[in-house]
N, C-alpha and C positions, 0 to 999 in steps of 0.2 A: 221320262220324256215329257207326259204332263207340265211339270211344275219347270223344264227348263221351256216350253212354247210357253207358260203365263207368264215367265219372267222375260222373255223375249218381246209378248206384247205390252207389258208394262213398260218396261224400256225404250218402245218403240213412242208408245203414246206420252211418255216424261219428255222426247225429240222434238216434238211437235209444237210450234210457237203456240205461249199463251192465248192468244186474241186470233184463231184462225179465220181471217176473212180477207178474202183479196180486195175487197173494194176499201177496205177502212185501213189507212193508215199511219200508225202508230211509231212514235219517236221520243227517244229518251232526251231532255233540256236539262243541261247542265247551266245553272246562274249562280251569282253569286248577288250578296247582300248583307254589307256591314265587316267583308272580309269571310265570311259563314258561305263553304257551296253549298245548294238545294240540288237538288232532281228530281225534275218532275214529269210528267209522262205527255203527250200531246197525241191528240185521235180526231181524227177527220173521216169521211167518205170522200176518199180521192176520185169518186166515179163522176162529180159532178162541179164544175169550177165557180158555180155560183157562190156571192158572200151567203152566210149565216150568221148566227145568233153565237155566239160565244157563253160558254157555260165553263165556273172552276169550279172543281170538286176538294173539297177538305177532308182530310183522313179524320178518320179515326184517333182514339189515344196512344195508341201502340206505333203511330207515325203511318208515312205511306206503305201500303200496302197491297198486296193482287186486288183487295174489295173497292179500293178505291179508285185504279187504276182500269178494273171493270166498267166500273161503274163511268168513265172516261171512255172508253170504249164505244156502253150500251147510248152515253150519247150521241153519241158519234152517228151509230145506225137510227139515230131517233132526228137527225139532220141536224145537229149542231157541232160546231169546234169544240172541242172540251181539253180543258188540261189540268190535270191531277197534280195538284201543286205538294211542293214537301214544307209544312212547317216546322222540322227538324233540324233537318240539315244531313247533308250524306247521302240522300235518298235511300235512309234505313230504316227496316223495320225495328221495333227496341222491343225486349222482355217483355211480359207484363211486370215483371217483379220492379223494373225502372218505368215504368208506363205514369203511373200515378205523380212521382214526383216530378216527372219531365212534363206531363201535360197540365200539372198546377204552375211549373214557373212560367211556361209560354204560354199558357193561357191567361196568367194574371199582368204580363207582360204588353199593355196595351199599345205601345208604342212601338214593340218590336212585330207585333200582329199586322199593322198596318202596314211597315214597311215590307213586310212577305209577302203578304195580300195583295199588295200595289205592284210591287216587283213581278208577282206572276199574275196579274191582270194586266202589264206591258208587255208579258210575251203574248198572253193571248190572243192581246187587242194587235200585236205586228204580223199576227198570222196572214198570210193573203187572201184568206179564205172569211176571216172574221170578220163582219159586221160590227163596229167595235162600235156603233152607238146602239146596240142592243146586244146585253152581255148580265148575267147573272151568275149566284153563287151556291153551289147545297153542300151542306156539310152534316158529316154523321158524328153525333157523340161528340167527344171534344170538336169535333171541326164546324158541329151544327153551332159550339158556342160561339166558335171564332167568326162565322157569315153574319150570325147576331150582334156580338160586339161592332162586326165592318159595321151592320148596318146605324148601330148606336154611335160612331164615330162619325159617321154620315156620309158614308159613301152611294157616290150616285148612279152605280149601278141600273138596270131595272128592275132587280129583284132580287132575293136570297132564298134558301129554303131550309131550314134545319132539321132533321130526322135527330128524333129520338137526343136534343139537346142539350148542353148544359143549358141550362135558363139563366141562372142569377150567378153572375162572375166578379159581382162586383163592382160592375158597370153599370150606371143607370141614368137609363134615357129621358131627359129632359123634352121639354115643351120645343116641338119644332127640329130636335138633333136630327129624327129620321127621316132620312129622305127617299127611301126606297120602298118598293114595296116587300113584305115578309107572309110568308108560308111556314108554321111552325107544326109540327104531326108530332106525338107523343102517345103514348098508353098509358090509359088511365091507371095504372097499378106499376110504375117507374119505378124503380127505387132507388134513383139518384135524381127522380125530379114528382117528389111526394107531390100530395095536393095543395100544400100551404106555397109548395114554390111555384106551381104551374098558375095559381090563383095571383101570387103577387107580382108574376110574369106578365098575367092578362090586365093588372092593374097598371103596372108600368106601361103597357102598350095604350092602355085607352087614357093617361094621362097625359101621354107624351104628342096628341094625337096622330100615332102611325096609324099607317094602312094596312094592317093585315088580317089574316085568316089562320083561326086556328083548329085544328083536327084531334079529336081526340079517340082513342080507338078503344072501345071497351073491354075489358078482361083480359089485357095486354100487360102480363105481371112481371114482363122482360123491362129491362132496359134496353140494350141492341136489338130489339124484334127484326131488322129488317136484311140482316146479312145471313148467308145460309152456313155461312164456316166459323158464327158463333156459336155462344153456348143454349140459346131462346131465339131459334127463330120461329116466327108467325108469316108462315106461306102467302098465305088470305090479306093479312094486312102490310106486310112487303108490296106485295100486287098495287093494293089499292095507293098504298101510301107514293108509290113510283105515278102513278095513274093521275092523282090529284097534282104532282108536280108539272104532270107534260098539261094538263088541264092549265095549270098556273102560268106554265110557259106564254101558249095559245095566249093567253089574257094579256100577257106584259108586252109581248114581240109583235 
């Protein structure tokens, strides 16, 4: 009897919508771009009809995801429109074992990044809800590259944020390309963004002369530090690294 009531409450709590909050929101956008459908997720606080600040979130390697689509949510309660955009396509999550090769060709895909990026910063911005001349971008791991490159391509946003980033894609920001401002948070002990690339990261940036601020978090020997359903997460610097982004927010909006 036991083990059939824990599977009973299991079952019951699997029933239960991801995002349980009656005041927030949430709806699946299906677009298209280039003939390619996307799906991406949209979260608001329906309690209150004022515009806000529009905020897109960029997945991960492994495409969009519940952390991503969280993460669209927790803005949401933090008073912004947020939409969890798919840079895939399908609104699927992929393997790890295809992860690496699918996030080197769209990643290195500058042209095709733009038109995604654009695409789901027009739904954004047609939300009713969104303030579309104040609107920003965070992206985790692959997706912290892609809000970097927007910014390197020179999108006018008012801001970007990268956690735990690709740095150097390949693209490289000239005198004047940026025009927005950038929030970049990394651990000092990365292992996909050693010290020689975070150094020639902060060099590109004070050449090119943007505006940013960067964070670096000591004895952070992860790469992903800041998702809890990876394999390194850092409790303490997740916290803070979410904390210095609404701080960043406050600054731009």
């Amino acid at each position: 009897m036991k083990r059939i009531w824990l599977i009973s409450i299991v079952l019951f709590l699997m029933s239960l919508p991801l995002f349980a909050d009656d005041s927030i929101h949430t709806e699946e956008i299906t677009y298209t771009v280039d003939g390619q459908k996307l799906v991406g997720l949209l979260a608001y606080d329906q309690s209150t009809m004022a515009k806000r600040p529009g905020v897109l979130v960029v997945h991960e390697w492994q495409g969009i995801n519940d952390y991503a689509k969280k993460r669209a949510v927790d803005l949401a309660k933090e008073g912004y429109v947020a939409f969890a955009l798919d840079m895939y396509g399908d609104g699927k999550e992929i393997p790890r074992s295809e992860a690496g090769a699918k996030s080197r060709s769209v990643g290195s895909d500058f042209t095709l990044i733009e038109k995604r990026f654009n695409a789901a910063l027009a739904i954004l911005n047609k939300n009713k809800y969104t303030d579309s001349r104040n609107t920003a971008a965070i992206g985790y791991c692959f997706g912290g590259g892609v809000v970097l490159n927007m910014a390197r391509l020179g999108t006018e946003i008012k801001g970007v944020v990268g956690f735990h980033s690709s740095l150097n894609t390949g693209l490289t920001a000239e005198k004047g390309d940026i025009k927005t401002r950038i929030l970049a948070i990394q651990g000092d002990k990365d292992p996909v963004a050693p010290p020689e690339r975070q150094t020639a990261f902060r060099n590109e940036m004070n050449a090119s002369g943007a505006d940013y601020n960067y964070i670096i978090y000591e004895n952070v020997e992860a790469h992903n530090f800041t998702n809890p359903a990876g394999s390194s997460y850092y409790e303490k610097e997740a916290e803070m690294a979410w904390d210095s982004m609404l701080e960043f927010f406050d600054s731009i909006f």
